[in-house]
N, C-alpha and C positions, 0 to 999 in steps of 0.2 A: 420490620415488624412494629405494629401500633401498638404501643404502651395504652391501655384504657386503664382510666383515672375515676377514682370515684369522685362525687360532687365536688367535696374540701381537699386539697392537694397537703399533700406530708412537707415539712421543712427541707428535706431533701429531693423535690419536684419541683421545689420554689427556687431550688438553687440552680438546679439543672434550666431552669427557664433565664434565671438571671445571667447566666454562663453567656447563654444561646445570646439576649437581647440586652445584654444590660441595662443598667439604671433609666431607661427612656419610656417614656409614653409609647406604645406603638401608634397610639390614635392620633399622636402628634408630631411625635421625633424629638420631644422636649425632654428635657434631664432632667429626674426626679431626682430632688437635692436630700444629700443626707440627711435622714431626721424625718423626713415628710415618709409617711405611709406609703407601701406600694401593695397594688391591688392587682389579683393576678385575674384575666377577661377570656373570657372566649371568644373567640376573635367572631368564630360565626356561633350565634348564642345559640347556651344551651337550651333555653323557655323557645326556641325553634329548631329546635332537634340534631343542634352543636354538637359534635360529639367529645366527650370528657376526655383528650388525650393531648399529648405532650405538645402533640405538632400544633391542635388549636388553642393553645393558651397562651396569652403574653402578657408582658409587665403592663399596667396602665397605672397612671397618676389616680388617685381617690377621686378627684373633681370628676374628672372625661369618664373613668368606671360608671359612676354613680347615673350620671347624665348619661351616656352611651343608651343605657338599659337593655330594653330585648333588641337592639338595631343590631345588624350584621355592622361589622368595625369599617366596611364602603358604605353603608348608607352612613352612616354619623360621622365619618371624614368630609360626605358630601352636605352633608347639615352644617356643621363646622363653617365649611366652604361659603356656604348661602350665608348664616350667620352674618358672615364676617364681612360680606359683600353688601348685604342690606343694609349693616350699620354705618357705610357709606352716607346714605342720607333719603328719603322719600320717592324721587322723582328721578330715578333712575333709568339709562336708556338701555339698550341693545349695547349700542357700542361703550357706553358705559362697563359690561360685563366683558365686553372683548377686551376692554384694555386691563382691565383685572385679572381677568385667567390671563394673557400676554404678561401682565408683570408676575404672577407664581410661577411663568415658565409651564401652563398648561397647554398655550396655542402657540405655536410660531410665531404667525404672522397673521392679519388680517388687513382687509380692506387694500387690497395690492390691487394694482393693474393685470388684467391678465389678455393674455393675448392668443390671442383664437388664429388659427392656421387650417385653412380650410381647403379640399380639390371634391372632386365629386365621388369618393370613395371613401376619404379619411375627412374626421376632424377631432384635432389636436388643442388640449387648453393647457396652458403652463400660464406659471405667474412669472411677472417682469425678471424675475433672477433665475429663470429658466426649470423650474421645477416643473417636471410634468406631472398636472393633477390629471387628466381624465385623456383616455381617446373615444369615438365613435365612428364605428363602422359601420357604412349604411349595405344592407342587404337587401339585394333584388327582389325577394320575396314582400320581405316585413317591413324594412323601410329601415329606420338608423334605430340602432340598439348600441 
């Protein structure tokens, strides 16, 4: 059963959240240090039809609250993301961002070898360490799908 909350949460909804997530940013995973204000977010905002209950609200840091604003807590993790990638510097490439998401541990792998396995019915793509990415099957009718 959904708990609905009105706008301002009671000191005892702020606990129950704090229970759930503790002392961390959810927007970041950062540990809001004793002393520093914590700001409780609605994860999918309410100014876009959030709804006020237990399950969407979690601890944020005052900074990432304030800046988040009406963004859903995935668009301003993915601003975050951008942010932090453009301050890299200007003239930024393609592979530039692949090695970025590869160093967060967003992509595996890129830029692999892959090797194609072909007969006149199947074709098979895997990359060099034998992962199967894709197969195609050609039909009589339509042709490879």
């Amino acid at each position: 059963m959904a708990i609905t909350l009105k706008r301002q949460l009671t000191d005892a909804e702020k606990q129950l959240i704090l229970q759930q997530h503790g002392r961390v940013c959810f927007a970041t995973g950062h540990a809001i240090p004793d002393g520093e204000s914590i700001q409780f977010d609605h994860i999918n905002a309410f100014s876009s039809g959030g709804l006020s209950e237990l399950s969407n609200i979690a601890p944020m840091c005052e900074t990432h609250n304030k800046e988040k604003g009406p963004l859903s807590l995935e668009d301003f993790r993915v601003k975050l993301r951008l942010r932090e990638f453009f301050a890299k510097g200007d003239a930024l490439t393609l592979n530039d961002l692949l090695e970025y998401l590869k160093e967060r541990g967003e992509v595996d792998a890129f830029g692999a070898n892959v090797v194609v396995h072909a007969d006149d019915k199947k074709v098979t793509l895997e990359s060099a360490s034998g992962t199967l990415h894709s197969e195609l099957y050609k039909c009589p009718t339509t042709g490879w799908q």
